[in-house]
mmCIF file of the N, C-alpha and C atoms, coordinates in Angstrom:
data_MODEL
# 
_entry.id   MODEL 
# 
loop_
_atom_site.group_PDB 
_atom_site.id 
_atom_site.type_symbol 
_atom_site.label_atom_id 
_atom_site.label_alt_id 
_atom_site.label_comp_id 
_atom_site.label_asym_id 
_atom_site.label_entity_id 
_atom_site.label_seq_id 
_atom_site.pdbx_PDB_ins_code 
_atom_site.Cartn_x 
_atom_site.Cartn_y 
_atom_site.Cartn_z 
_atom_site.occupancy 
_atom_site.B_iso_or_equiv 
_atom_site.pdbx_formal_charge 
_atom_site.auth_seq_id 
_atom_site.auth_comp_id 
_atom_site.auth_asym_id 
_atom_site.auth_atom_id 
_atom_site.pdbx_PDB_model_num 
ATOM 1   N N  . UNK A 1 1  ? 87.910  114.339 104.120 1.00 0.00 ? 1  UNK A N  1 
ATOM 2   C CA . UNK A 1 1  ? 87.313  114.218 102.816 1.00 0.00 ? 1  UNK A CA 1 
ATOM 3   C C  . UNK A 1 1  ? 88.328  113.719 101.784 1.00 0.00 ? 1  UNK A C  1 
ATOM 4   N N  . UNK A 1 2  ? 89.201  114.323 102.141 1.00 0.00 ? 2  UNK A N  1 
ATOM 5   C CA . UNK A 1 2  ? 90.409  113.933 100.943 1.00 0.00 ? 2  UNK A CA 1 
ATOM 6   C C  . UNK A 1 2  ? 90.952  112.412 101.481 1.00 0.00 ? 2  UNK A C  1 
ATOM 7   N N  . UNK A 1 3  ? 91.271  112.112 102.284 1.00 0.00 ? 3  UNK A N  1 
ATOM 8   C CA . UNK A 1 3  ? 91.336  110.691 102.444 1.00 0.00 ? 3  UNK A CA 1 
ATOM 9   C C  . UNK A 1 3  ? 90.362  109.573 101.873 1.00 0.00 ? 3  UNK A C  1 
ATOM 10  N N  . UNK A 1 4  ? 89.209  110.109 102.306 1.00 0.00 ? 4  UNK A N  1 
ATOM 11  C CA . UNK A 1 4  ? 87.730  108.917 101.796 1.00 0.00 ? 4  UNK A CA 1 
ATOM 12  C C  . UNK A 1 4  ? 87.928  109.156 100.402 1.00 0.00 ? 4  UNK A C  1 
ATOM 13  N N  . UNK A 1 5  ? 88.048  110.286 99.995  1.00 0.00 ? 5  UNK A N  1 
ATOM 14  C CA . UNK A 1 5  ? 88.302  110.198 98.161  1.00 0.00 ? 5  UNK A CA 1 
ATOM 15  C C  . UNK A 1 5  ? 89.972  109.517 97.632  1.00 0.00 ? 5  UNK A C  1 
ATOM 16  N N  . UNK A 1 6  ? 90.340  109.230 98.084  1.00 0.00 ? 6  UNK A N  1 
ATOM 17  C CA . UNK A 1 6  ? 91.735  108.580 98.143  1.00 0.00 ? 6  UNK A CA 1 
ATOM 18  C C  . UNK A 1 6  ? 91.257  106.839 98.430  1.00 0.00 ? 6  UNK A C  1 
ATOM 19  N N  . UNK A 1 7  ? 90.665  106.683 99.013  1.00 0.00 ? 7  UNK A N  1 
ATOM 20  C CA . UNK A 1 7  ? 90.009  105.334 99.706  1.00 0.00 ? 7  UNK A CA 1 
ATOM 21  C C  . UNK A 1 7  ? 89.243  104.571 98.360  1.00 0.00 ? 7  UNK A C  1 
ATOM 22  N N  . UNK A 1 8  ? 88.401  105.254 98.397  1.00 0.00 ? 8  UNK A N  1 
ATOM 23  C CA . UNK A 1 8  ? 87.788  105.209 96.638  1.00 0.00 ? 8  UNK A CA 1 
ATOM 24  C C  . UNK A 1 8  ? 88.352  104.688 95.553  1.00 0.00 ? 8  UNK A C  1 
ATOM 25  N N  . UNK A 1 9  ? 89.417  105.497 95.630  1.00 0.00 ? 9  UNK A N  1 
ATOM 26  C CA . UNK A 1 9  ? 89.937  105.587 94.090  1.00 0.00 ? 9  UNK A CA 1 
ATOM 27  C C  . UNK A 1 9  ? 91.551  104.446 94.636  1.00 0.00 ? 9  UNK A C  1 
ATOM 28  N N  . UNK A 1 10 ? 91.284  104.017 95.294  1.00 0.00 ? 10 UNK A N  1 
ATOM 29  C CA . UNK A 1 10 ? 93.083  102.605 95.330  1.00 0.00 ? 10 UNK A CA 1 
ATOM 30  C C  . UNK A 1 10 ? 92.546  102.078 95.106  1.00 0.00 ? 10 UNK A C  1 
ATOM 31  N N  . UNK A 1 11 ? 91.113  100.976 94.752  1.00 0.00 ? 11 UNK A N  1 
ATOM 32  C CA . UNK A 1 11 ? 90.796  100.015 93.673  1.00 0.00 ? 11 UNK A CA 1 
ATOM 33  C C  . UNK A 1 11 ? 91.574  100.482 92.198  1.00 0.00 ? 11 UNK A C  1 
ATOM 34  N N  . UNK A 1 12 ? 91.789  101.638 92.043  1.00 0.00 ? 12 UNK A N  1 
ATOM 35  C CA . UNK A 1 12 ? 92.010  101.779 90.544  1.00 0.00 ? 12 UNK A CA 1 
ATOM 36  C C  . UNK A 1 12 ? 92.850  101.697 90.495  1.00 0.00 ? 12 UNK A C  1 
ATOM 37  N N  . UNK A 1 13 ? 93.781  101.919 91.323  1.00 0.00 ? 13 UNK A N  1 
ATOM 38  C CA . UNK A 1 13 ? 95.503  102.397 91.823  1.00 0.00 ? 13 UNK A CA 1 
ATOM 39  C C  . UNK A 1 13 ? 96.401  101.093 90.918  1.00 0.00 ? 13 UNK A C  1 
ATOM 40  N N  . UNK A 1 14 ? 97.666  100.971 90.473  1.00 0.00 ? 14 UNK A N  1 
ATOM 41  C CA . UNK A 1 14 ? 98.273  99.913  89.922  1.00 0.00 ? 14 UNK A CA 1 
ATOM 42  C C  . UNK A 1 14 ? 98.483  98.759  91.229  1.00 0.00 ? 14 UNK A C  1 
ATOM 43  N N  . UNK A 1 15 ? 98.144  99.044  92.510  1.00 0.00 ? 15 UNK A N  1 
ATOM 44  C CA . UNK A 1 15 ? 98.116  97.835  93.314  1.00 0.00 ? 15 UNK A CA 1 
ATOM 45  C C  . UNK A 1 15 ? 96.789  97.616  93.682  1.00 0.00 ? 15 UNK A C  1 
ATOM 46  N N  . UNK A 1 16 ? 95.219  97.863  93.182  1.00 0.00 ? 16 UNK A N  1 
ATOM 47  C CA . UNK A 1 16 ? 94.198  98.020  93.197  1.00 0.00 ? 16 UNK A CA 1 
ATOM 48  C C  . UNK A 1 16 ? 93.842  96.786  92.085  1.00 0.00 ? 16 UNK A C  1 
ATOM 49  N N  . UNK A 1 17 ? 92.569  96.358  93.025  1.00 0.00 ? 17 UNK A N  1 
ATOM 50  C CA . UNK A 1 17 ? 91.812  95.150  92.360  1.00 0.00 ? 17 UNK A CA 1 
ATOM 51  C C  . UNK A 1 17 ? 91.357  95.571  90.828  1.00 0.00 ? 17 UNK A C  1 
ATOM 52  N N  . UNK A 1 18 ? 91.426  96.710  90.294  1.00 0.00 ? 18 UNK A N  1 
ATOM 53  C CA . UNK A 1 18 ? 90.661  97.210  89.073  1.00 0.00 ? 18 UNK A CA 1 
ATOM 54  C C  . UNK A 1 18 ? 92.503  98.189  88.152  1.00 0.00 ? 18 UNK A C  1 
ATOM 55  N N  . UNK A 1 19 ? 93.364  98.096  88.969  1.00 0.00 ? 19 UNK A N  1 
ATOM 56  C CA . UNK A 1 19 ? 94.346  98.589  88.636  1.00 0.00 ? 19 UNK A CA 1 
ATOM 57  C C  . UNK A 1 19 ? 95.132  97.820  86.880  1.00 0.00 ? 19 UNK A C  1 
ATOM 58  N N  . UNK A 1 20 ? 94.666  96.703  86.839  1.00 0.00 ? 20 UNK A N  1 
ATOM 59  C CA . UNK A 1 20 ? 95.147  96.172  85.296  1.00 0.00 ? 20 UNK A CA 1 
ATOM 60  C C  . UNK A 1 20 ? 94.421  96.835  83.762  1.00 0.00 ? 20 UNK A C  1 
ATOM 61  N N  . UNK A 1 21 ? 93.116  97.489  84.083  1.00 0.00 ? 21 UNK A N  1 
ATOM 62  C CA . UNK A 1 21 ? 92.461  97.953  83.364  1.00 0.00 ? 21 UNK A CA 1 
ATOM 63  C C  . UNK A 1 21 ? 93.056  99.020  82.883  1.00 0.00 ? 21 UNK A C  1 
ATOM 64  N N  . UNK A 1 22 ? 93.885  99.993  84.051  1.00 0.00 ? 22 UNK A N  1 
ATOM 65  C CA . UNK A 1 22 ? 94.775  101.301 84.030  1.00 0.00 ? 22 UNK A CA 1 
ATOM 66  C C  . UNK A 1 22 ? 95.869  101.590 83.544  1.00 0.00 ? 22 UNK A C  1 
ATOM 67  N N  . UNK A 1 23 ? 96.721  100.306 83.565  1.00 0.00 ? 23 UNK A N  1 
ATOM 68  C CA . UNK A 1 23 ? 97.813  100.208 83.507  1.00 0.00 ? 23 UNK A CA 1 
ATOM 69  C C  . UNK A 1 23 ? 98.432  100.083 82.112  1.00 0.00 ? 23 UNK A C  1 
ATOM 70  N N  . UNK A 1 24 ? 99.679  101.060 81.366  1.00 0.00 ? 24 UNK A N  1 
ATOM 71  C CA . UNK A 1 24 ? 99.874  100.810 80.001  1.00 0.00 ? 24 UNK A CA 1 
ATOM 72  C C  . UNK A 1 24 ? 99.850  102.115 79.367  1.00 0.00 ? 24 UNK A C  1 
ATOM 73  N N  . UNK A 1 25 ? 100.520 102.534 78.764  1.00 0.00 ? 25 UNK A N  1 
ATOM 74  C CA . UNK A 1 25 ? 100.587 104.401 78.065  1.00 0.00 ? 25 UNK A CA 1 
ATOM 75  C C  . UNK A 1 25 ? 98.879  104.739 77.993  1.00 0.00 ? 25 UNK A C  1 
ATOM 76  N N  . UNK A 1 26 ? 99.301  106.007 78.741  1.00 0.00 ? 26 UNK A N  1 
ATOM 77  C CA . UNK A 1 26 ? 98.126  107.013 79.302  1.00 0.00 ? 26 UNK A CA 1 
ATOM 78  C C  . UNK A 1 26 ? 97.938  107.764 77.836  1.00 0.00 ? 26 UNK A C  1 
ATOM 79  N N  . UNK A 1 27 ? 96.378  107.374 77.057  1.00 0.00 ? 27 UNK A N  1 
ATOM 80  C CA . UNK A 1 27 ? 96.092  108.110 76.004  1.00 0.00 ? 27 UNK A CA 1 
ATOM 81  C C  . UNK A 1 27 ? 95.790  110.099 76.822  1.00 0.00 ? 27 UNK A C  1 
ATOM 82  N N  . UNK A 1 28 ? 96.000  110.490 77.596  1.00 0.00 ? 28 UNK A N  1 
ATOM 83  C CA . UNK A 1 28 ? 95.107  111.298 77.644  1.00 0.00 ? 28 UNK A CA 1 
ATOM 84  C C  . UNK A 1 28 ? 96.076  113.121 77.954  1.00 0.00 ? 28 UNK A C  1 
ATOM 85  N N  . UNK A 1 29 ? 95.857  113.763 77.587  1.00 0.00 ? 29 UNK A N  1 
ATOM 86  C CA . UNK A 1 29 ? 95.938  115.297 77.009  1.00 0.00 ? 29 UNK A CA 1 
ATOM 87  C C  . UNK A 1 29 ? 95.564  116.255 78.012  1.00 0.00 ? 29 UNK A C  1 
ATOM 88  N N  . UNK A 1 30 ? 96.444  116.941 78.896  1.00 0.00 ? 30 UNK A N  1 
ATOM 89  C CA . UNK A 1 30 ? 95.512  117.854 79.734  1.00 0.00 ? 30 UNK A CA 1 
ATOM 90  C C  . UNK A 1 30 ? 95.463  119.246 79.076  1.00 0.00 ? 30 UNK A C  1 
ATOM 91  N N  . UNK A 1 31 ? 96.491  119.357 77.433  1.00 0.00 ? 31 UNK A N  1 
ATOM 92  C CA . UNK A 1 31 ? 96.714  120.510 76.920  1.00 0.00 ? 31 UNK A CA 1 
ATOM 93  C C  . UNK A 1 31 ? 95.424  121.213 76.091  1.00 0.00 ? 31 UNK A C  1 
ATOM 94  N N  . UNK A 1 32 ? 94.498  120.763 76.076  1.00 0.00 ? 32 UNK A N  1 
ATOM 95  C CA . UNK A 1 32 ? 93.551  121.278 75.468  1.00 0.00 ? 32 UNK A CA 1 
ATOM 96  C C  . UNK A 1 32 ? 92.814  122.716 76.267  1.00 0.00 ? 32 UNK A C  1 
ATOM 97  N N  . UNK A 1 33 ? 92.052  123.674 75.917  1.00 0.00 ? 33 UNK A N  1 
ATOM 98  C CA . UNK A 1 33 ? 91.643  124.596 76.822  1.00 0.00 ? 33 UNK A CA 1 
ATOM 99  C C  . UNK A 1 33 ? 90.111  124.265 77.605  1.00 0.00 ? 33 UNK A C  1 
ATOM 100 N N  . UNK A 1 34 ? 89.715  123.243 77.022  1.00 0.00 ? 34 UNK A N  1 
ATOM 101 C CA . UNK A 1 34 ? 88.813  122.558 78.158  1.00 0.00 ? 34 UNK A CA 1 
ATOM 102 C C  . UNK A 1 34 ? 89.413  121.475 78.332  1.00 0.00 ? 34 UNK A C  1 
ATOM 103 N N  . UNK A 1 35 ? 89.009  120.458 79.167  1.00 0.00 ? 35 UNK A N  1 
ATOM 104 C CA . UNK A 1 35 ? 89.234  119.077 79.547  1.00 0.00 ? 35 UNK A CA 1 
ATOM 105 C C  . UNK A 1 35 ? 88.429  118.543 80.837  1.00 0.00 ? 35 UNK A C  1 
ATOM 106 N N  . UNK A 1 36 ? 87.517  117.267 79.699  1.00 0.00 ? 36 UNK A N  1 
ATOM 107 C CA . UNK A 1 36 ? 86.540  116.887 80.430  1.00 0.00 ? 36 UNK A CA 1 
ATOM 108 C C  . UNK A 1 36 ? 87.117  115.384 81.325  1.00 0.00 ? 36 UNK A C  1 
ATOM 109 N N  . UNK A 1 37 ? 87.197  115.262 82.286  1.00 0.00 ? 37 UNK A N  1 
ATOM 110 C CA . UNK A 1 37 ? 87.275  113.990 83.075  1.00 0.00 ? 37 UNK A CA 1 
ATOM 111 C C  . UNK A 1 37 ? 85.691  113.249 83.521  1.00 0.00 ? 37 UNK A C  1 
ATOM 112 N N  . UNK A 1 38 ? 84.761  112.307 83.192  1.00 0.00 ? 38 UNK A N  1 
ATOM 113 C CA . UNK A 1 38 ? 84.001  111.623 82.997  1.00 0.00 ? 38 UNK A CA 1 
ATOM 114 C C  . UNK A 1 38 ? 84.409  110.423 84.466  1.00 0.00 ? 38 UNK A C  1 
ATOM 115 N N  . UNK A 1 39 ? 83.952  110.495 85.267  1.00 0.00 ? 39 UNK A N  1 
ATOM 116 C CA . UNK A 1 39 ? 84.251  109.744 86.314  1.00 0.00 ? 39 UNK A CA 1 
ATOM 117 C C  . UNK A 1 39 ? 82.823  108.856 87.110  1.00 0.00 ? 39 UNK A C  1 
ATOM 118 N N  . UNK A 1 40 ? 81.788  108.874 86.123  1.00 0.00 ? 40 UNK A N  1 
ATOM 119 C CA . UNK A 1 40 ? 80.801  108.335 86.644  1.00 0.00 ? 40 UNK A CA 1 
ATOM 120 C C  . UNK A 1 40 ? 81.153  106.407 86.759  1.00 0.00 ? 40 UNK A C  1 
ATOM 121 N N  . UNK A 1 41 ? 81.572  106.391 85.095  1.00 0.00 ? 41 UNK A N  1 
ATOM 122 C CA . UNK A 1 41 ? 82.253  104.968 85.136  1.00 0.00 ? 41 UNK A CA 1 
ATOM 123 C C  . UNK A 1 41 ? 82.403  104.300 86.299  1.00 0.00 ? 41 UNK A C  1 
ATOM 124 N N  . UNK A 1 42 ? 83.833  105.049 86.797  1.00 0.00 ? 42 UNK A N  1 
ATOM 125 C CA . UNK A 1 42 ? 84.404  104.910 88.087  1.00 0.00 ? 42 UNK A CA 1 
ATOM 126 C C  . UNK A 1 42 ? 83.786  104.239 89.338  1.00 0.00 ? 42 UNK A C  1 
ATOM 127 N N  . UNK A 1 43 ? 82.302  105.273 89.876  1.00 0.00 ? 43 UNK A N  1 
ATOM 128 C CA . UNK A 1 43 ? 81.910  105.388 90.610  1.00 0.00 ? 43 UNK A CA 1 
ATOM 129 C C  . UNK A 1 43 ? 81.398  104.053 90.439  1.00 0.00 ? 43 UNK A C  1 
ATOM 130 N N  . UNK A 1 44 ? 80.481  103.875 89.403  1.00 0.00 ? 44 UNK A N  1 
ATOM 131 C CA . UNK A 1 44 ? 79.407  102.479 89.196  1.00 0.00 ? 44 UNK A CA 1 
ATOM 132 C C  . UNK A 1 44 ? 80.369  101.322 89.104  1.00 0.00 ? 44 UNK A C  1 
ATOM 133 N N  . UNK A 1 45 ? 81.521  100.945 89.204  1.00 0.00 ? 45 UNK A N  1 
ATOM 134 C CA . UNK A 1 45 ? 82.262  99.998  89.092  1.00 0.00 ? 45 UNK A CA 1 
ATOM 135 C C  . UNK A 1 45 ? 82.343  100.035 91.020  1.00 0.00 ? 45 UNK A C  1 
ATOM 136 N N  . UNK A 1 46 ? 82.634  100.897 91.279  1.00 0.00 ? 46 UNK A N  1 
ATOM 137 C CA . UNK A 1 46 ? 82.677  100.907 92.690  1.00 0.00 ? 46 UNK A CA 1 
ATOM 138 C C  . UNK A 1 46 ? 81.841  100.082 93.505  1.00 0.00 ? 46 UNK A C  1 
ATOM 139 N N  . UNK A 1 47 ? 80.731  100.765 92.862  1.00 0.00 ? 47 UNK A N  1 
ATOM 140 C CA . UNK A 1 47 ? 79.530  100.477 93.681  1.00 0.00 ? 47 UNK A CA 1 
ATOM 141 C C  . UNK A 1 47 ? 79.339  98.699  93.766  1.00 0.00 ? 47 UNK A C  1 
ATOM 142 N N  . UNK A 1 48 ? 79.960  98.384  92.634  1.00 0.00 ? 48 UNK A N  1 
ATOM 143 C CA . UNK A 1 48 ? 79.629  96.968  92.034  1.00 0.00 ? 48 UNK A CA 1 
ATOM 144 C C  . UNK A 1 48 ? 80.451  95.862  92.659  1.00 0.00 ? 48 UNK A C  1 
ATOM 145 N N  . UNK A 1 49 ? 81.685  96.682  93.675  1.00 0.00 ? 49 UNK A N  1 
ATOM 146 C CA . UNK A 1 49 ? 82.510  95.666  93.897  1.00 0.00 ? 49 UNK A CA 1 
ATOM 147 C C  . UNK A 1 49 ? 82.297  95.324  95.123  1.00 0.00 ? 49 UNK A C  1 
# 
């Protein structure tokens, strides 16, 4: 399971076909006491490629 979810997600990776979109200071905060990660995006770009 953890591999196929690894498989997935190296399009996004900085050597990944979708990796330029990623790349460049990370706006994002894990210090808050919630923290939402939104990963549907992700998925539908997937699907698309």
């Amino acid at each position: 399971m953890l591999k196929e979810l690894g498989n997935m997600l190296f399009p996004f990776t900085k050597d990944g076909q979708h990796g330029r979109f990623f790349s460049g200071k990370a706006q994002l905060s894990l210090n808050s006491d919630i923290v939402v990660i939104e990963t549907v995006i992700i998925y539908a770009l997937y699907q698309s490629c």
